[in-house]
C-alpha positions in Angstrom: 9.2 -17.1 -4.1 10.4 -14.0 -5.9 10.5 -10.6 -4.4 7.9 -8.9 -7.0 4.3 -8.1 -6.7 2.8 -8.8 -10.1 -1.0 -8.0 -11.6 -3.6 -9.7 -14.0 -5.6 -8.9 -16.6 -8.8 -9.8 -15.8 -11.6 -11.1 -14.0 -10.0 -14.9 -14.4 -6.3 -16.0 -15.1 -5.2 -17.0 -18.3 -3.6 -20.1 -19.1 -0.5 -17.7 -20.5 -0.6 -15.9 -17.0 -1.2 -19.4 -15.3 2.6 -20.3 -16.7 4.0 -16.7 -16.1 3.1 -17.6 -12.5 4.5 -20.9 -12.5 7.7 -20.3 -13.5 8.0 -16.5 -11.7 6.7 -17.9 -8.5 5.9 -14.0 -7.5 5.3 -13.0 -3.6 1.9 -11.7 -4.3 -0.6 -10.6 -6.5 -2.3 -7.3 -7.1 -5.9 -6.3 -7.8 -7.3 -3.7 -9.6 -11.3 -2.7 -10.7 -10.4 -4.5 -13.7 -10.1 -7.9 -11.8 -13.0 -7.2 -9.8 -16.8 -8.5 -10.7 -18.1 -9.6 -7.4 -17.3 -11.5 -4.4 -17.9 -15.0 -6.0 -15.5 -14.0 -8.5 -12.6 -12.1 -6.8 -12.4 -15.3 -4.4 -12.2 -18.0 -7.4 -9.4 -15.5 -8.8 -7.7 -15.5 -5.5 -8.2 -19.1 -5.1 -6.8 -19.9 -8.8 -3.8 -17.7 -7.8 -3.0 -19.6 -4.7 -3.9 -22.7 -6.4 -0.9 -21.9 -9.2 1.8 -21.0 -6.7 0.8 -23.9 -4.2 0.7 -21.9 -1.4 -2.3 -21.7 1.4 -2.1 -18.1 1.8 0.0 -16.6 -0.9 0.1 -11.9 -0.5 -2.6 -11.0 -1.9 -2.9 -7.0 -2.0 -5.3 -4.0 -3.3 -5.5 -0.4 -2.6 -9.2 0.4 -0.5 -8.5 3.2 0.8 -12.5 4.2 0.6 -13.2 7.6 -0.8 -12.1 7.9 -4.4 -9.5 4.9 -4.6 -11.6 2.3 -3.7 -11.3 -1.5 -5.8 -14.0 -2.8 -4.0 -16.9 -0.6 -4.4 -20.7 -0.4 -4.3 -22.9 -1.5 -4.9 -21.6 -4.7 -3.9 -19.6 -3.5 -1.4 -19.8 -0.5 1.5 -18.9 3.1 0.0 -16.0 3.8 3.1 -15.2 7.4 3.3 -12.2 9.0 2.3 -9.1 9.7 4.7 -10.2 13.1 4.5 -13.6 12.9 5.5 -12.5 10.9 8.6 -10.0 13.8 9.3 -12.4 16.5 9.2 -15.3 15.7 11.1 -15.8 17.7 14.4 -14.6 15.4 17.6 -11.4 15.6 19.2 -8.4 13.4 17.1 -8.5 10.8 19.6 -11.9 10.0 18.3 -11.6 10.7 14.8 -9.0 8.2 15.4 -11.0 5.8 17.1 -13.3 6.1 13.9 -10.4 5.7 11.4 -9.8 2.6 12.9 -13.2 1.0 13.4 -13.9 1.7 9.4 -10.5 0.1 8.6 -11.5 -3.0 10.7 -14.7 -3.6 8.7 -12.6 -3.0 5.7 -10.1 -5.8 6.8 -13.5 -8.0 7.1 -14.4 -7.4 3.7 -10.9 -8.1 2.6 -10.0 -11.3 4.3 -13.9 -12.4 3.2 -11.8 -12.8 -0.5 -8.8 -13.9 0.5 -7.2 -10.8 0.4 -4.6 -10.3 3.4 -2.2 -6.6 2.8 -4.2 -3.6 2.0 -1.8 -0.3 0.5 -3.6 1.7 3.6 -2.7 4.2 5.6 -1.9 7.0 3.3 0.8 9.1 5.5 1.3 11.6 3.2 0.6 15.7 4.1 -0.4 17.6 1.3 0.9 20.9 1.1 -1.2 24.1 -1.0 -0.9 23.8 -4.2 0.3 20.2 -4.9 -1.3 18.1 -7.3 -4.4 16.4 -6.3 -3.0 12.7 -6.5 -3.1 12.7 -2.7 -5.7 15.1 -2.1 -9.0 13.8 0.0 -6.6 10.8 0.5 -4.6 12.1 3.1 -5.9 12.4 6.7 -5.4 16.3 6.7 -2.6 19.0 6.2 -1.2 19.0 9.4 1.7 15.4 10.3 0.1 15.3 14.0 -3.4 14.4 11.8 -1.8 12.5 9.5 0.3 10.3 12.0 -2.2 9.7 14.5 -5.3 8.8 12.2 -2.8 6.6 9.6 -1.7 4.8 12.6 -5.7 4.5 13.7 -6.3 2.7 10.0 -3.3 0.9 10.1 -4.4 -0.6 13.5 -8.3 -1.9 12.3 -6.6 -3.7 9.4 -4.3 -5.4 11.8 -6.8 -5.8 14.1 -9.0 -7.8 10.9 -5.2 -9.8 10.2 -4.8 -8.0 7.0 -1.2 -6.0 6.8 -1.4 -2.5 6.6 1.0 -1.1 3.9 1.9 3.2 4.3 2.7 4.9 1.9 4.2 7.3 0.4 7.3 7.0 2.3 9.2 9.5 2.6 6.2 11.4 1.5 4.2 12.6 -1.4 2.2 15.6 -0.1 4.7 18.4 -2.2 4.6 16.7 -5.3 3.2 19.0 -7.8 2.8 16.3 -11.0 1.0 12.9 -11.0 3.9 10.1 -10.6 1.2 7.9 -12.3 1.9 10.2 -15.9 5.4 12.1 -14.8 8.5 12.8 -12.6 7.4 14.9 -9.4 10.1 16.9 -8.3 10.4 18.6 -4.7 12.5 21.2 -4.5 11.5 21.9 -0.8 15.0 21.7 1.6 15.7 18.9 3.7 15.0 21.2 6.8 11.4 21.7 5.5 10.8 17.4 5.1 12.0 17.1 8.3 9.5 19.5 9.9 6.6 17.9 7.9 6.9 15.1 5.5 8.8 12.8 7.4 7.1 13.3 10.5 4.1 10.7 10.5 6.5 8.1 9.1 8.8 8.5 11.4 5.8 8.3 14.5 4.8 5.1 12.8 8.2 3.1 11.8 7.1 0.4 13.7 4.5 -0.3 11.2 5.2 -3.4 9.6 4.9 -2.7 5.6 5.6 0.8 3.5 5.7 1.2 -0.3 8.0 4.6 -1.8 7.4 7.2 -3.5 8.8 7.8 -7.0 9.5 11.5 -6.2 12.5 13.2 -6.6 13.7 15.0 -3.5 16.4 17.7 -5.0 17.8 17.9 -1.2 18.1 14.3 -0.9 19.0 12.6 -4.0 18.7 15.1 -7.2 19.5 12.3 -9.6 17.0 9.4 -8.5 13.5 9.2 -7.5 13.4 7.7 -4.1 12.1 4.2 -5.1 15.9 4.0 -6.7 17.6 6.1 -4.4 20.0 4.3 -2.1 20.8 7.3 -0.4 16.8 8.0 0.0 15.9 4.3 0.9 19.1 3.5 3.1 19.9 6.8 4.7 16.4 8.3 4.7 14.1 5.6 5.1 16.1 2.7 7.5 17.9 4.8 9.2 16.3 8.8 9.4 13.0 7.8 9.7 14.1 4.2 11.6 11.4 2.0 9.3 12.9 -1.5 9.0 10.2 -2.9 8.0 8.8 -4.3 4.4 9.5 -1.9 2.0 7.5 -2.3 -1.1 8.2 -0.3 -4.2 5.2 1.4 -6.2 3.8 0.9 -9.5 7.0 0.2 -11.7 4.7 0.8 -14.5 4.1 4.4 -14.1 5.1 7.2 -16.0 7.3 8.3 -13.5 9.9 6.1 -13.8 12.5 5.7 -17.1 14.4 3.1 -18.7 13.5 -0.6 -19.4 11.4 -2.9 -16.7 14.8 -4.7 -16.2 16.8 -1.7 -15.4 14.0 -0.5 -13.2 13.9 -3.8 -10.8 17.6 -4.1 -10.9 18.2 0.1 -9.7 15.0 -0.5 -7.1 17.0 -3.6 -5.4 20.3 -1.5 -6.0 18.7 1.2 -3.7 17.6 -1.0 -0.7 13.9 -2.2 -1.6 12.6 -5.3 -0.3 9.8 -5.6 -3.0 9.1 -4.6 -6.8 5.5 -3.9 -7.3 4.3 -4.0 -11.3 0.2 -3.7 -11.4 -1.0 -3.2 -15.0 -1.1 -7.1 -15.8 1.2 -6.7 -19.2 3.1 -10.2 -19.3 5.8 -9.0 -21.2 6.9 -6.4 -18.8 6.0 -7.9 -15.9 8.7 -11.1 -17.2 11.1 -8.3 -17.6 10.6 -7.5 -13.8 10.6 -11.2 -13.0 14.1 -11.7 -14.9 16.1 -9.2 -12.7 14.1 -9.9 -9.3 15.9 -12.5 -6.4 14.1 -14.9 -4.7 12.7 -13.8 -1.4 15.5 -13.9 1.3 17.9 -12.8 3.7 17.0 -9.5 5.3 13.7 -8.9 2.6 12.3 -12.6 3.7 13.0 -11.9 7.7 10.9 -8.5 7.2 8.1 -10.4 5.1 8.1 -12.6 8.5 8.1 -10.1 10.9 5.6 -8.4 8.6 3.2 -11.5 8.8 4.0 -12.1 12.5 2.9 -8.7 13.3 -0.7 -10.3 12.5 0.2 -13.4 14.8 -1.0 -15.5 12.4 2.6 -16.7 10.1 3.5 -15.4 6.5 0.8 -15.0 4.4 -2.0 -16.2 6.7 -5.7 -15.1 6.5 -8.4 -15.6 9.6 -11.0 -13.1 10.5 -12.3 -12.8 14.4 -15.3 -14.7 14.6 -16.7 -11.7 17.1 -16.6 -9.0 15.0 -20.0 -8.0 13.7 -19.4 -5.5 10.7 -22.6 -4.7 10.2 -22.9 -2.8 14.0 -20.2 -1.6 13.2 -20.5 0.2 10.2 -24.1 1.7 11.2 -21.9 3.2 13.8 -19.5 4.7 11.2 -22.3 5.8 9.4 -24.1 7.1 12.3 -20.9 9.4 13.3 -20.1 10.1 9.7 -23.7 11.9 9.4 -24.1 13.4 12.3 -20.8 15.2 12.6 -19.4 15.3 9.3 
């Protein structure tokens, strides 16, 4: 397989996306609102995408987060809070944390439910006054003790539901000051000041087994390059700083942030270090540019995608659910905490 994360159009694959993924033979796929119906029908897609690629349990991810980026949402499926509603209500961390995680777990049971095994959750980022509200409600709080403990709460219930957690935005997004969806963010803050804050809950969770960057540029890091395409961000930052050797997923090559043609992108992203290339909008003409410049899966990238997997004990791209859990107790205790305390 290649090392790119690809998207689709809509609710069913079309036969020219059916031969785009025949002959790109991507890692994963990625699902948006725009791919999303109802259960019946994100499971056929998910089916018809493993049934291309000819693999049992090709990645398959999405970004439910709950709160205001959530793909799968109600009335079909459970309105989860946001990161910062779990942050904020009034019990001690350790059992805001305890919280975090138990929603996360019945989100990994709604996942799996559609074949749907890496989830781009926990957001690790800590905002910072006055930065643009991209992050916002979807960061744990404003302090990197809440951050760190509560992301690594979330990260645990996926794993504990075997779907991959993915963190983001590593090294961090909290200071940027522009939507990378529509434009550059620059941080200008000094590489003392990351260290203190921004860095931190990556650095508490580097065992984690997935991240995606952030295409920010970090004037005391790299001026030139947002960190996605920053080998001094991703190699000197990211591996060894902050001591994540995991799966490192790029974001959206599609946004704004980023310059230059979809080639050029992919090729400067694997330049710098990353394991993955992640393009979401579902425009086969780009996405074949991104195709022509990714590798195959191996080496170092594939033995992370392994580990990744293994961390759920269940091989690469594997999807079981504990036949235990009961998410419907369970999620009348999130809502019973969320409305008492909140």
């Amino acid at each position: 397989m290649r090392a790119f994360v690809c998207g689709c159009s809509g609710l069913t694959l079309t036969q020219d996306e059916r031969a785009f993924l025949l002959e790109a033979d991507p890692f994963g796929l990625i699902l948006f609102k725009r791919n999303i119906e109802s259960p019946a029908q994100v499971k056929a897609l998910v089916d018809a995408f493993r049934d291309c690629l000819g693999r049992d349990h090709p990645a398959v991810l999405i970004d439910q987060e709950g709160g205001r980026v959530q793909r799968l949402s109600p009335p079909l499926w459970r309105a989860y809070p946001s990161a910062l509603r779990l942050g904020q209500v009034r019990l001690p961390l350790e059992q805001r944390a305890r919280l975090a995680r138990l929603a996360a777990r019945i989100m990994a049971h709604d996942l799996l439910q559609l074949g749907i095994n890496i989830d781009c959750l926990p957001v690790l980022d800590v905002p910072v006054p006055g930065s643009h509200n991209v992050i916002g409600d979807r960061a744990y709080g404003d302090t990197p003790e809440t951050v760190a403990v509560l992301g690594r709460a979330a990260a645990e219930g996926l794993i504990d539901g075997h779907v991959l957690p993915v963190m983001k935005h590593v090294p961090g997004h909290g200071r940027a000051m522009a939507d990378s969806h529509l434009e550059l963010p620059i941080v200008t803050a000094p590489a003392a000041a990351l260290r203190e804050t921004d860095f931190v809950p990556f650095k508490a969770n580097a065992d984690l087994p997935a991240a995606m960057t952030a295409h920010v540029v970090y004037e005391a890091l790299d001026p030139g390059r947002p960190a996605t395409l920053s080998p001094l961000v991703v190699e000197t930052i990211i591996r060894h700083e902050i001591g994540f050797n995991g799966l490192l997923i790029s974001d959206d090559l599609s946004m704004h942030a980023l310059k230059g043609s979809f080639r050029e992108r992919a090729e400067s992203l694997f330049a710098a270090g990353v394991d993955i290339a992640l393009h979401c909008n579902g425009d086969l003409t780009e996405a074949a540019e991104v195709a022509s410049a990714t590798p195959w899966l191996e080496g170092k990238a594939l033995a992370r995608a392994e580990a990744a997997f293994a961390q759920l004990n269940l091989g690469l791209g594997a999807a079981s659910g504990k036949a235990d859990f009961d998410p419907v107790d369970a999620w009348k205790e999130v809502e019973a905490e969320l409305a008492i305390i909140a």
